[in-house]
PASEBA-1860 file (N, C-alpha, C; in nm, 3 decimals):
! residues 267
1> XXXXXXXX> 6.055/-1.168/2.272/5.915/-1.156/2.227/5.874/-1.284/2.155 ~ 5.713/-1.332/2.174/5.700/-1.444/2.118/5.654/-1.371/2.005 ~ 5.700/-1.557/1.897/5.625/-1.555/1.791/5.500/-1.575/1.758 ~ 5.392/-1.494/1.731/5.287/-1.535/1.702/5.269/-1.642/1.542 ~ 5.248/-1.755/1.642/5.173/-1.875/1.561/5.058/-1.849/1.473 ~ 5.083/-1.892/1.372/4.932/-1.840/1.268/4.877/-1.981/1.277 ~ 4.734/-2.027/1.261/4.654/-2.112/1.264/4.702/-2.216/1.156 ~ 4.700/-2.350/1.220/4.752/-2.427/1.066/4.612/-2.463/0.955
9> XXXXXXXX> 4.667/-2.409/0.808/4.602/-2.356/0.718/4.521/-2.547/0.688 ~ 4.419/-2.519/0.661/4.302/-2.632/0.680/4.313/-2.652/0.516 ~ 4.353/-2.819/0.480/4.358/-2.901/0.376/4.277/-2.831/0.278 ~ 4.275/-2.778/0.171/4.167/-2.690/0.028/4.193/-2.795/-0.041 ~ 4.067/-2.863/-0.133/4.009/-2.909/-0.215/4.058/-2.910/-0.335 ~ 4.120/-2.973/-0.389/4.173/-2.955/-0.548/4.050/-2.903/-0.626 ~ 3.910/-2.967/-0.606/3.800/-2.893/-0.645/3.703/-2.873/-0.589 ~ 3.679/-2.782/-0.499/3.594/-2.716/-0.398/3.409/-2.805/-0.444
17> XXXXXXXX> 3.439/-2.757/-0.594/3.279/-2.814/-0.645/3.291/-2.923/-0.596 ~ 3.415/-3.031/-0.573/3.350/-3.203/-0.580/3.313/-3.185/-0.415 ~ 3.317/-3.110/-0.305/3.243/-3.125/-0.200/3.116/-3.103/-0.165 ~ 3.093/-3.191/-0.115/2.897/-3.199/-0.066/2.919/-3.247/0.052 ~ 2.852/-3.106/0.170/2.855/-3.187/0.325/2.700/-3.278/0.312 ~ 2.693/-3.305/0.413/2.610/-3.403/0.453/2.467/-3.346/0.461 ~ 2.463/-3.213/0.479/2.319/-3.149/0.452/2.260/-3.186/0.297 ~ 2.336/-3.140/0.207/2.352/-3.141/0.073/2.290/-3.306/0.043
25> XXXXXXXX> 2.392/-3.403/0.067/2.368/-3.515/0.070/2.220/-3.587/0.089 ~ 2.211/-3.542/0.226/2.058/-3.636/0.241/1.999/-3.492/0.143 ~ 1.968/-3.381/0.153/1.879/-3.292/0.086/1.823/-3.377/-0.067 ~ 1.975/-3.445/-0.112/1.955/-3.508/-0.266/1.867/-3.615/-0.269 ~ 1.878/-3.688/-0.160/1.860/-3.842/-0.156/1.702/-3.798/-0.130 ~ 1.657/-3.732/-0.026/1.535/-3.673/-0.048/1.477/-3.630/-0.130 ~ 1.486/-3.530/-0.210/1.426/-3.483/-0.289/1.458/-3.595/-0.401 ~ 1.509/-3.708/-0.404/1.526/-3.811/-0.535/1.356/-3.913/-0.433
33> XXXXXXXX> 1.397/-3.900/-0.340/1.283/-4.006/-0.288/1.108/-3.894/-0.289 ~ 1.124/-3.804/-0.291/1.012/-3.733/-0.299/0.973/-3.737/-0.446 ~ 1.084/-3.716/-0.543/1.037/-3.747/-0.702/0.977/-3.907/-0.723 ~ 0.988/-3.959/-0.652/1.019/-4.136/-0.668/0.837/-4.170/-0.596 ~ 0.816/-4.089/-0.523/0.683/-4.096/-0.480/0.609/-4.029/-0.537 ~ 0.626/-3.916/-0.628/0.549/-3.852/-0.708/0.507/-3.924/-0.810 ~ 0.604/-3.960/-0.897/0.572/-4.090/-1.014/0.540/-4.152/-0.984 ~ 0.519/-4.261/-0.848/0.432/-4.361/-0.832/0.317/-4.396/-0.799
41> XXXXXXXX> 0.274/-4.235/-0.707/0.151/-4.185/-0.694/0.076/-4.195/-0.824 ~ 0.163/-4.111/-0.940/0.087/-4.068/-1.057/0.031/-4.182/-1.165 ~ 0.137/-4.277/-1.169/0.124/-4.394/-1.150/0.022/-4.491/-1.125 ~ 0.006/-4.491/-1.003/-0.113/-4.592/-0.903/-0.256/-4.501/-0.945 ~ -0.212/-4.390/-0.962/-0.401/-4.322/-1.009/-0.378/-4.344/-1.127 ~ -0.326/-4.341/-1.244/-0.353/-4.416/-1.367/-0.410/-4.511/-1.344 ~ -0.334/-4.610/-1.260/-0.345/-4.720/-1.296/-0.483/-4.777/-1.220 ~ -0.521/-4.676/-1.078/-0.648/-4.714/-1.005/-0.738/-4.683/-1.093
49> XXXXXXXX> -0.731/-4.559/-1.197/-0.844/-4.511/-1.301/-0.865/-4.618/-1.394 ~ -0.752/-4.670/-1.434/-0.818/-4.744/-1.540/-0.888/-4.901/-1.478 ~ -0.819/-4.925/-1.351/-0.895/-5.062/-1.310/-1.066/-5.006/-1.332 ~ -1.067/-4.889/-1.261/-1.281/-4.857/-1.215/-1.335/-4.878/-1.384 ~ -1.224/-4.853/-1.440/-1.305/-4.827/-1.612/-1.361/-4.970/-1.640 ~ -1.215/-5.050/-1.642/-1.200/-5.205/-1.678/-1.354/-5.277/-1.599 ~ -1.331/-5.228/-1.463/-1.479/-5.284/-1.421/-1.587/-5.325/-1.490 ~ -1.589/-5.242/-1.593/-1.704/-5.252/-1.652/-1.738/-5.356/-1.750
57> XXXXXXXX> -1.608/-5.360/-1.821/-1.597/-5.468/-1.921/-1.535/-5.588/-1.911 ~ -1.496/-5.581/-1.737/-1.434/-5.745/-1.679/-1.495/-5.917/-1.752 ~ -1.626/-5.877/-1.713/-1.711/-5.982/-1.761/-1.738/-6.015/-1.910 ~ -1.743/-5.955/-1.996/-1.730/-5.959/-2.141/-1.577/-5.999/-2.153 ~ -1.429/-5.931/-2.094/-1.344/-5.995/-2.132/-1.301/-6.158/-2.092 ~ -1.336/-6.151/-1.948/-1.338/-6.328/-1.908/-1.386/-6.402/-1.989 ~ -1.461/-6.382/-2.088/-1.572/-6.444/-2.156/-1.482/-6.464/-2.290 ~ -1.387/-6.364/-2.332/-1.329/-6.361/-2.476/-1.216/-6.456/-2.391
65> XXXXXXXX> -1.142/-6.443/-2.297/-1.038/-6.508/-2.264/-1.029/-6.687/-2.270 ~ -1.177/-6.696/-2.201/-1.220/-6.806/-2.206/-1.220/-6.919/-2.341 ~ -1.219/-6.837/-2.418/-1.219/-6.952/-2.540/-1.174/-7.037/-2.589 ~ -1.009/-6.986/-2.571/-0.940/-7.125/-2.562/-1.004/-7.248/-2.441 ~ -0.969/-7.217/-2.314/-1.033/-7.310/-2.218/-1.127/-7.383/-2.274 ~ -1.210/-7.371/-2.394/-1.353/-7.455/-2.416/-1.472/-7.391/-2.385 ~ -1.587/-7.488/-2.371/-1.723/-7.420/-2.359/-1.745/-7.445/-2.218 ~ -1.685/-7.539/-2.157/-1.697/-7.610/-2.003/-1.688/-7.464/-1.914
73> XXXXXXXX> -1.727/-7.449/-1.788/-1.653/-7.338/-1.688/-1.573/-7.340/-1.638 ~ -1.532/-7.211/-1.582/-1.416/-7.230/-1.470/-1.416/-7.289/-1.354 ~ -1.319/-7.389/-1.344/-1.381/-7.490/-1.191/-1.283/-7.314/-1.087 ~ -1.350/-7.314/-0.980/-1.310/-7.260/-0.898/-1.327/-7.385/-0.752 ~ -1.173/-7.358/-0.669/-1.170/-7.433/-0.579/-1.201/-7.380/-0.437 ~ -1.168/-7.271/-0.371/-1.169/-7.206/-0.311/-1.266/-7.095/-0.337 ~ -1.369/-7.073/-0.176/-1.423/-6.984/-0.205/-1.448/-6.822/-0.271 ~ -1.326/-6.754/-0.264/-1.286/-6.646/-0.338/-1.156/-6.652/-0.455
81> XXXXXXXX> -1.171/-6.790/-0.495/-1.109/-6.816/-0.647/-1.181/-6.714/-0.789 ~ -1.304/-6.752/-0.742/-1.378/-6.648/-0.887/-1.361/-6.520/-0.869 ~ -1.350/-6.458/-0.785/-1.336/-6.323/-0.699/-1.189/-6.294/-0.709 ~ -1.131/-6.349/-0.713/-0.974/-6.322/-0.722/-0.941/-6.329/-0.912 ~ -0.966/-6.404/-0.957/-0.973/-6.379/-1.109/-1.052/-6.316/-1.178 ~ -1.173/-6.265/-1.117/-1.260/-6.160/-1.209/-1.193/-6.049/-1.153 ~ -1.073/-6.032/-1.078/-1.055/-5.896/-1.021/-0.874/-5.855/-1.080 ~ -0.856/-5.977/-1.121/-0.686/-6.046/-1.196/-0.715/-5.941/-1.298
89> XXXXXXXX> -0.819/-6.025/-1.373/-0.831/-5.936/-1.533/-0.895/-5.808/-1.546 ~ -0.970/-5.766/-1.397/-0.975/-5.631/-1.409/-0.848/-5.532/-1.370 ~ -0.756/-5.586/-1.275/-0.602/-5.511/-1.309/-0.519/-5.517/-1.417 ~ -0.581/-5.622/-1.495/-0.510/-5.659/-1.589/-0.512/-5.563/-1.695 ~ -0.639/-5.523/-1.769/-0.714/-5.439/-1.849/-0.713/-5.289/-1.813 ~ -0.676/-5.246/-1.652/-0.701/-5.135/-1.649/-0.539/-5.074/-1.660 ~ -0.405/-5.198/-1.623/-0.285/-5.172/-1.644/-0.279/-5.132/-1.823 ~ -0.352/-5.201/-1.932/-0.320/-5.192/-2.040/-0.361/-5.014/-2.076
97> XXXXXXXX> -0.498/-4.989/-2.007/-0.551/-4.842/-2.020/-0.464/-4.742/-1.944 ~ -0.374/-4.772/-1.905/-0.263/-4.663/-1.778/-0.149/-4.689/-1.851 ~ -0.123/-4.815/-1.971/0.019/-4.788/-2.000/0.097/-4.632/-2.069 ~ 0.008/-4.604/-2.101/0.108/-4.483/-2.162/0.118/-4.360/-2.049 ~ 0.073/-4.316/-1.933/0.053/-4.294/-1.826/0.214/-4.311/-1.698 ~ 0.149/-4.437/-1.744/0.296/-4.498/-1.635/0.429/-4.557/-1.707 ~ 0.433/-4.530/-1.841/0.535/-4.526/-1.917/0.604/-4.387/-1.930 ~ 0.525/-4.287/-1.892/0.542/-4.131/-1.951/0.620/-4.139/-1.776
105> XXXXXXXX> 0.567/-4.192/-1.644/0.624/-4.162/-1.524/0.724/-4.225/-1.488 ~ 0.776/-4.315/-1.567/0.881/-4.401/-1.547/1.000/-4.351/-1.608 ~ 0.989/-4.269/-1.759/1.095/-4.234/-1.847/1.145/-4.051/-1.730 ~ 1.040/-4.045/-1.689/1.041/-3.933/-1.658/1.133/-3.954/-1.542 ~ 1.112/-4.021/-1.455/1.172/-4.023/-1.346/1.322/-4.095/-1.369 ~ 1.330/-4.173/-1.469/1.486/-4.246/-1.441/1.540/-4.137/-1.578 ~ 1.509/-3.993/-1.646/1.536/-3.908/-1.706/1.517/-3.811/-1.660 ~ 1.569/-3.771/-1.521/1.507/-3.626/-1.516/1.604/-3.499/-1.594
113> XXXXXXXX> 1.570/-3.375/-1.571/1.645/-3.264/-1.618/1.617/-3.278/-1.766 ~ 1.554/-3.310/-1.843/1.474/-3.348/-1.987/1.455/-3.177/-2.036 ~ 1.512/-3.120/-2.134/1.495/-3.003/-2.168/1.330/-3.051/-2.215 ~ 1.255/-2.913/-2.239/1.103/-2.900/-2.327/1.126/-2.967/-2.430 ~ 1.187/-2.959/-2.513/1.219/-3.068/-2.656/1.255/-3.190/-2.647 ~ 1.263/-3.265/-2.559/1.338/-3.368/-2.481/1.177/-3.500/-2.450 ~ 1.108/-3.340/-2.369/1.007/-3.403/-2.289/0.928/-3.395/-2.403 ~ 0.907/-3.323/-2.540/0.801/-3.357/-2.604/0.833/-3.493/-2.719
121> XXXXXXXX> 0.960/-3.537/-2.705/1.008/-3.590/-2.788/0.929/-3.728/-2.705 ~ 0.910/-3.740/-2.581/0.870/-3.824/-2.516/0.708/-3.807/-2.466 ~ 0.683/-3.737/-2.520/0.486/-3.686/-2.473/0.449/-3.746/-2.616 ~ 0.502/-3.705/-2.741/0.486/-3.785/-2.869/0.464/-3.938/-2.925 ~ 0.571/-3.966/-2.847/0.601/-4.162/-2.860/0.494/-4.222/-2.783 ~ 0.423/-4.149/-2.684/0.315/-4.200/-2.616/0.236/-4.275/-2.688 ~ 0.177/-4.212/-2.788/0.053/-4.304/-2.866/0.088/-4.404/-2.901 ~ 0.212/-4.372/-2.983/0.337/-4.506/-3.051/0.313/-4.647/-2.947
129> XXXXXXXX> 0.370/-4.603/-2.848/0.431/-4.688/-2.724/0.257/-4.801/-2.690 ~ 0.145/-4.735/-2.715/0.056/-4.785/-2.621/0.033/-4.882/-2.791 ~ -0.003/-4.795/-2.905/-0.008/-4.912/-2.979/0.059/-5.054/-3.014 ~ 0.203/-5.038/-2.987/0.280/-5.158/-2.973/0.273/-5.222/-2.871 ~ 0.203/-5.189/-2.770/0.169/-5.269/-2.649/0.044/-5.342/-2.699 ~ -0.075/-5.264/-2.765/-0.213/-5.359/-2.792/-0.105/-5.484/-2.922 ~ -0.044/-5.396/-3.021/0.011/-5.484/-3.118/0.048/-5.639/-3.035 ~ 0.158/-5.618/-2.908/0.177/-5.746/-2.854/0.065/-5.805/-2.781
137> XXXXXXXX> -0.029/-5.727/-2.732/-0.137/-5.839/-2.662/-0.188/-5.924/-2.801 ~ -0.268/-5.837/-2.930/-0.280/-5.890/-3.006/-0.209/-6.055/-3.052 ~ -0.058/-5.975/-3.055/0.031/-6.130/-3.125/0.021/-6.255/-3.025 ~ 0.028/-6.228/-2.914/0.031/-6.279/-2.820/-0.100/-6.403/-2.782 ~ -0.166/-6.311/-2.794/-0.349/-6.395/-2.845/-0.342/-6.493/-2.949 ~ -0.321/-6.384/-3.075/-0.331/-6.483/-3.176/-0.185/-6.607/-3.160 ~ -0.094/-6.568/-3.174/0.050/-6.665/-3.211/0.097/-6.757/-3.086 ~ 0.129/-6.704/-2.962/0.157/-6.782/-2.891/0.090/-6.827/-2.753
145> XXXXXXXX> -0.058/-6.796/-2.775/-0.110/-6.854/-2.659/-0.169/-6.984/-2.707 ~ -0.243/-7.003/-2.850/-0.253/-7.127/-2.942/-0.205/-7.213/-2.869 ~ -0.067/-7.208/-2.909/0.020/-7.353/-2.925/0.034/-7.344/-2.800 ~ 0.060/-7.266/-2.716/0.067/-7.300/-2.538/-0.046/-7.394/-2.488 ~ -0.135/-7.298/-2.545/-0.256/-7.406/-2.486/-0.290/-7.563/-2.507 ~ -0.249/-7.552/-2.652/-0.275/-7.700/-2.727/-0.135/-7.781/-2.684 ~ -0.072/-7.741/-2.639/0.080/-7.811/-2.613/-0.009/-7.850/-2.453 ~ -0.026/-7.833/-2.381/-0.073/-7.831/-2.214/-0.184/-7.967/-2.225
153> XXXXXXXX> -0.315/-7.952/-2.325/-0.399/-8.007/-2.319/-0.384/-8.149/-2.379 ~ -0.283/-8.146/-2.521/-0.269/-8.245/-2.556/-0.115/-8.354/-2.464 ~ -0.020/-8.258/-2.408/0.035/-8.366/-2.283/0.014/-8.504/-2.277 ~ 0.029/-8.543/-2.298/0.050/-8.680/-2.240/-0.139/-8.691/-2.212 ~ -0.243/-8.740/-2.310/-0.351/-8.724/-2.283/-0.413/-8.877/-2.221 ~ -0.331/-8.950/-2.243/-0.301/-9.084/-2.194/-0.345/-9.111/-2.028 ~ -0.259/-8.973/-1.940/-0.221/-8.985/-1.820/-0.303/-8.840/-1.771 ~ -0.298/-8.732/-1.835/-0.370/-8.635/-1.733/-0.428/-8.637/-1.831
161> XXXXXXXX> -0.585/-8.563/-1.731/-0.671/-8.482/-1.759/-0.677/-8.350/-1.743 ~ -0.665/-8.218/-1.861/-0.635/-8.126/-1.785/-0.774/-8.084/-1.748 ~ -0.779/-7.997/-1.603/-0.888/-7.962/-1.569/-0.849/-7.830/-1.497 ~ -0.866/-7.703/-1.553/-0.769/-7.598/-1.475/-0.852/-7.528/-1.422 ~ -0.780/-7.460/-1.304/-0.867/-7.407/-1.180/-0.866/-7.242/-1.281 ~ -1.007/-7.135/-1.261/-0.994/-7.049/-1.297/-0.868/-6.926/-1.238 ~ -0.801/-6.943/-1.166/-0.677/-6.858/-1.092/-0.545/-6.895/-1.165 ~ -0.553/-7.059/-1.170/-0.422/-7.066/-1.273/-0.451/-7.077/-1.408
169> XXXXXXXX> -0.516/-7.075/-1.477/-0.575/-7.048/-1.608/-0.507/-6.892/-1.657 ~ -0.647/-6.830/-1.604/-0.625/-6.664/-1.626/-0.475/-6.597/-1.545 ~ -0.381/-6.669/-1.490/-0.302/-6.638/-1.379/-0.168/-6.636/-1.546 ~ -0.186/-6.753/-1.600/-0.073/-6.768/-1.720/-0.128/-6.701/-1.819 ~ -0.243/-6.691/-1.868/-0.266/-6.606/-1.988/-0.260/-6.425/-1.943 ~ -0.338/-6.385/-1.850/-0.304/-6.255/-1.827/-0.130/-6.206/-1.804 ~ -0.073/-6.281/-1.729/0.060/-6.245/-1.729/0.125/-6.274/-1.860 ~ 0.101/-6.403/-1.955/0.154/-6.398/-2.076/0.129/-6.270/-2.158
177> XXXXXXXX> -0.023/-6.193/-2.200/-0.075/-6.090/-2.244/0.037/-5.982/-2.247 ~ 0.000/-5.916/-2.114/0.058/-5.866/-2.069/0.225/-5.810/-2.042 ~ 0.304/-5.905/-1.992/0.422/-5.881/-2.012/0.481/-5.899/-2.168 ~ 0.436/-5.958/-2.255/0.456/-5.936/-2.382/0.441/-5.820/-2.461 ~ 0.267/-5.754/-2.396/0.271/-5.606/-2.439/0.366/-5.549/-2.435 ~ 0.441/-5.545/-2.233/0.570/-5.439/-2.255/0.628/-5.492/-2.306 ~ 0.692/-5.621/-2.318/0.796/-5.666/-2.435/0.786/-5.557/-2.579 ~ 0.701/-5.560/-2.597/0.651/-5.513/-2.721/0.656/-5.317/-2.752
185> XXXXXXXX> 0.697/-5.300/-2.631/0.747/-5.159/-2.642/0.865/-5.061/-2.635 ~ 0.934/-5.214/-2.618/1.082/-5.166/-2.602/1.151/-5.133/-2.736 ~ 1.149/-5.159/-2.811/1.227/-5.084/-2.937/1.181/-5.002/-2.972 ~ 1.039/-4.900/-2.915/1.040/-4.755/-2.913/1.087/-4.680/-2.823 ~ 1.086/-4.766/-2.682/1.122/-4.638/-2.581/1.269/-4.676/-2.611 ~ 1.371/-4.786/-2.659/1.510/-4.796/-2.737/1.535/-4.658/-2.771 ~ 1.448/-4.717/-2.920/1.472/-4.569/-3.018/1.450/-4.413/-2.940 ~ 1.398/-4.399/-2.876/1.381/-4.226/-2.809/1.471/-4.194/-2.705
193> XXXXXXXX> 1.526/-4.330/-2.657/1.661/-4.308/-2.548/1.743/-4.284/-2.669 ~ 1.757/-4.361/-2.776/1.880/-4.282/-2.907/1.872/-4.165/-2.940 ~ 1.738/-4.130/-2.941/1.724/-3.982/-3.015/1.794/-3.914/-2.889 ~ 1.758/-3.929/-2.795/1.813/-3.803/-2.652/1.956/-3.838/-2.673 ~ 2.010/-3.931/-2.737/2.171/-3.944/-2.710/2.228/-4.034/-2.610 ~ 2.114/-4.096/-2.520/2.142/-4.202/-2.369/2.208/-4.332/-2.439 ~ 2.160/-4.373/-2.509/2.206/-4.498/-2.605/2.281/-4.515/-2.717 ~ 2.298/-4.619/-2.781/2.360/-4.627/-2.911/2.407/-4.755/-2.943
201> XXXXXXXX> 2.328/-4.792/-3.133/2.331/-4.888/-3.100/2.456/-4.992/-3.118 ~ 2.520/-4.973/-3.067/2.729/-5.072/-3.033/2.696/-5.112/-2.944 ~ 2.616/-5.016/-2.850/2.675/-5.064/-2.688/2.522/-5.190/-2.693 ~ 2.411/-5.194/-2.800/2.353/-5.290/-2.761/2.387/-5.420/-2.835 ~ 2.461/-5.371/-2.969/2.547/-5.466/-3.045/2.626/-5.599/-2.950 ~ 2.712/-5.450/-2.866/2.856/-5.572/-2.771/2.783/-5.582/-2.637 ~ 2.654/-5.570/-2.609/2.541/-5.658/-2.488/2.472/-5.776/-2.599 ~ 2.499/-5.819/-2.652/2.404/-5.938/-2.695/2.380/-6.066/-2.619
209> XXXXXXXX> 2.512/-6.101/-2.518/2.486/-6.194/-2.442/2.394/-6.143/-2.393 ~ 2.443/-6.033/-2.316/2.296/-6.016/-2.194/2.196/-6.026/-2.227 ~ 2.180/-5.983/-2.341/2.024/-5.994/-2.388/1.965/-6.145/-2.422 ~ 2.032/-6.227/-2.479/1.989/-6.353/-2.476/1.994/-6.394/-2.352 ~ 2.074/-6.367/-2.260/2.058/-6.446/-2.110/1.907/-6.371/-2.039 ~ 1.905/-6.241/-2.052/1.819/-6.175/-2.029/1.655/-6.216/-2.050 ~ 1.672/-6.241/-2.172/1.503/-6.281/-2.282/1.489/-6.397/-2.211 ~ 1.580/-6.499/-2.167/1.567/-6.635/-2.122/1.559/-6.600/-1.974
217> XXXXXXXX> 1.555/-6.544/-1.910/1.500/-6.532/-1.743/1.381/-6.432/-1.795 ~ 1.316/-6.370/-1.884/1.217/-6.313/-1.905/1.119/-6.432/-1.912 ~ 1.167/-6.506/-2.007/1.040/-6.607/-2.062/1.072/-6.727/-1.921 ~ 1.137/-6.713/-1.845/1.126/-6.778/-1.728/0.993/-6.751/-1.673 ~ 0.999/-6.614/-1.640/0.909/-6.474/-1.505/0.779/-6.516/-1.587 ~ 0.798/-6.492/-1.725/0.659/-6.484/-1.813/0.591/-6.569/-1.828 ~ 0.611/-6.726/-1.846/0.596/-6.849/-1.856/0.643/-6.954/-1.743 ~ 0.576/-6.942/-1.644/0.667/-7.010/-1.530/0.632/-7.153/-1.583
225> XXXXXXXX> 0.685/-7.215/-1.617/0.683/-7.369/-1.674/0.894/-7.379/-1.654 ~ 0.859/-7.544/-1.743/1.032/-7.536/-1.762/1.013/-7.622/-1.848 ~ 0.919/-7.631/-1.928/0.870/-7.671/-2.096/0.972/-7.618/-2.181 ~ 1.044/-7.666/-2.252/1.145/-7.569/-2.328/1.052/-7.526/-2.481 ~ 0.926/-7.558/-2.492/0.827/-7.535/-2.580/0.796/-7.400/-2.585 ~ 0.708/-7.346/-2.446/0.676/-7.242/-2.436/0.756/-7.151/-2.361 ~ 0.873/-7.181/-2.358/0.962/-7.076/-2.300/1.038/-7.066/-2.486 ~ 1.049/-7.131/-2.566/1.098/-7.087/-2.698/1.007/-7.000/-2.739
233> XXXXXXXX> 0.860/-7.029/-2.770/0.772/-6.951/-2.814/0.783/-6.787/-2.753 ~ 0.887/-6.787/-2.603/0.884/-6.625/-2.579/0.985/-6.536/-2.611 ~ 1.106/-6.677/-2.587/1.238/-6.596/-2.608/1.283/-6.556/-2.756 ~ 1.190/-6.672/-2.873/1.243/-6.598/-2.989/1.143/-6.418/-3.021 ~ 1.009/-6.421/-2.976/1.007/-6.301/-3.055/1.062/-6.169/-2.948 ~ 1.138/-6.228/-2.837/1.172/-6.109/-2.743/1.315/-6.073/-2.819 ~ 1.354/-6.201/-2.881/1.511/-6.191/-2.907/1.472/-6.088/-3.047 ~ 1.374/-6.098/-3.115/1.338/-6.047/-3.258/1.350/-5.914/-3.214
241> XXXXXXXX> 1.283/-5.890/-3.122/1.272/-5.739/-3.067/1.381/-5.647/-3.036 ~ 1.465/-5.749/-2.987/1.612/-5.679/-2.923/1.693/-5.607/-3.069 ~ 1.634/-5.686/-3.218/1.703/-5.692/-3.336/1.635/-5.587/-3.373 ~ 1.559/-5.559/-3.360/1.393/-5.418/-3.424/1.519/-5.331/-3.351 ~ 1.532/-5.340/-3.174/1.584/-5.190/-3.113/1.678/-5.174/-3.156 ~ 1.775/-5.256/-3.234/1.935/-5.248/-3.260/1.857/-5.142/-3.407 ~ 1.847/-5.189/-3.469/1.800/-5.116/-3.577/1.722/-4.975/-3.571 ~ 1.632/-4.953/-3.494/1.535/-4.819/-3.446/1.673/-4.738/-3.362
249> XXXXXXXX> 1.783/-4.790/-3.304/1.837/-4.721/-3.208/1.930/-4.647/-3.323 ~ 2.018/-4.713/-3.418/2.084/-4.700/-3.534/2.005/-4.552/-3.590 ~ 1.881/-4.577/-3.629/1.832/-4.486/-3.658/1.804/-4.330/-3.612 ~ 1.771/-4.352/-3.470/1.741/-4.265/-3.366/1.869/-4.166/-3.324 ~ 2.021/-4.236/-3.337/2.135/-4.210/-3.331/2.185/-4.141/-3.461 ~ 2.156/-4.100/-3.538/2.129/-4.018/-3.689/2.043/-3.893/-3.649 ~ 1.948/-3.964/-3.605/1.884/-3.808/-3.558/1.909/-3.752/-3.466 ~ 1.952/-3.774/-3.358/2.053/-3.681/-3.239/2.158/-3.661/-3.332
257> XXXXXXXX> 2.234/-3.711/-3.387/2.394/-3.676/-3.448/2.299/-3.541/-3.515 ~ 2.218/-3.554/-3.629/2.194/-3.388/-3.723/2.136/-3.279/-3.642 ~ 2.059/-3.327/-3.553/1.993/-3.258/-3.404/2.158/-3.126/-3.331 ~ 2.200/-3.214/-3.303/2.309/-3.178/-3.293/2.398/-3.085/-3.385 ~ 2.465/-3.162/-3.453/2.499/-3.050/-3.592/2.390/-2.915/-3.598 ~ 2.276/-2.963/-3.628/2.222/-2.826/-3.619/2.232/-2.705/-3.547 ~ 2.271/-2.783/-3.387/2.226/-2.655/-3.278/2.373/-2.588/-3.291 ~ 2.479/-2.681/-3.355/2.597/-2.576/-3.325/2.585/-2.535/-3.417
265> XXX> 2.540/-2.512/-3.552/2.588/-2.467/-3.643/2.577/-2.295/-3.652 ~ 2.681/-2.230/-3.678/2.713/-2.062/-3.641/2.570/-2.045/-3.703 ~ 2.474/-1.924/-3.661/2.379/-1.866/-3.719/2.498/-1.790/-3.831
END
């Protein structure tokens, strides 16, 4: 009589959980790319709302921007040069009216699973976040567009004349504005990644290179020159900033630690 052969028993998983077939797989990658279009949607209508607003007050701000430049106009070279910079500083202005908007869709999305206390801890910092953004356009105006400007004009006055086209004019001051704002908001959204517990501040302590290598390809992007003038004028108050988040994160990391303590503590 034969032996009946039993089926050979199929390799089991030391942990069944760490398997994901391939349905599973793309299902994730999808639904991560469907979240990823939701925030950017939400996003782009912030940010389309606030351009229609900005519309309005484009022309009054060209006019404040202008001042450094002098009383002279903007030479425009090309026929849709003026058209391309009255439309610069209306993205420009309507990005500043969407920042807290598309700051709230950004934390959200590279944080998801955010308990209700989590997410209000981050619906809160909103106001915070947008004022330290006007705070840096402000500094930015007053402190380091000055000496940028007067460093450019006085050059070598010997040999050039400066005479700047309105596209590259408003092309360096709006992007200076601007990316300084967000500069200028990072040692709050720092501090609220501490409070959730994502951070802490050692690990930004033992990154300090990066961050100085970092601030210095910032004030690269921000200041496209290779003036070591106005690339100092960016990297020290970005580097100041990195010193604010070491400190706000310190802090923020105190309040998750008692946050904590609290929730275990036996009723």
């Amino acid at each position: 009589m034969e032996t009946l052969k039993s089926p050979p028993a199929s390799p089991v998983p030391a942990d069944p959980e760490e398997v994901i077939d391939d349905g599973q797989l793309r299902m994730s990658i999808l639904e991560h790319l469907g979240e990823l279009r939701n925030r950017a949607f939400k996003a782009a209508l912030a940010l389309g709302v606030g351009f229609l607003i900005a519309l309005a007050f484009t022309g009054p701000i060209l006019e404040f921007l202008k001042q450094p430049y002098g009383d002279t106009r903007f030479i425009a070279l090309g026929p849709t040069d003026s058209v391309v910079a009255y439309f610069r500083v209306a993205l420009m202005t309507g990005g500043i009216l969407a920042i807290p908007v598309i700051t709230y869709q950004v934390l959200m999305f590279i944080l998801p699973g955010l308990t209700t206390r989590e997410k209000r801890y981050i619906l809160s910092s909103l106001p915070a976040v947008f004022l330290l953004f006007m705070l840096g356009v402000v500094f930015t105006w007053a402190v380091l567009i000055p000496p940028a400007i007067g460093f450019f004009v006085n050059f070598l006055p010997g040999v050039f004349e400066p005479q700047w086209t309105a596209d590259r004019y408003l092309g360096f001051v709006t992007a200076l504005i601007f990316w300084m704002g967000v500069a200028f908001e990072t040692p709050l959204v720092f501090f609220v990644l501490s409070v959730l517990g994502i951070i802490t501040s050692k690990a930004l302590i033992k990154n300090w290179r990066i961050a100085i290598v970092g601030s210095a390809v910032a004030a690269a992007i921000i200041t496209p020159t290779v003036d070591p003038v106005n690339m100092g004028l960016v990297i020290v108050p970005l580097l100041a900033l990195y010193v604010l988040s070491i400190v706000l994160v310190s802090i923020g990391s105190r309040f998750a630690k008692r946050s904590v303590e609290t929730t275990e503590m036996p009723a």
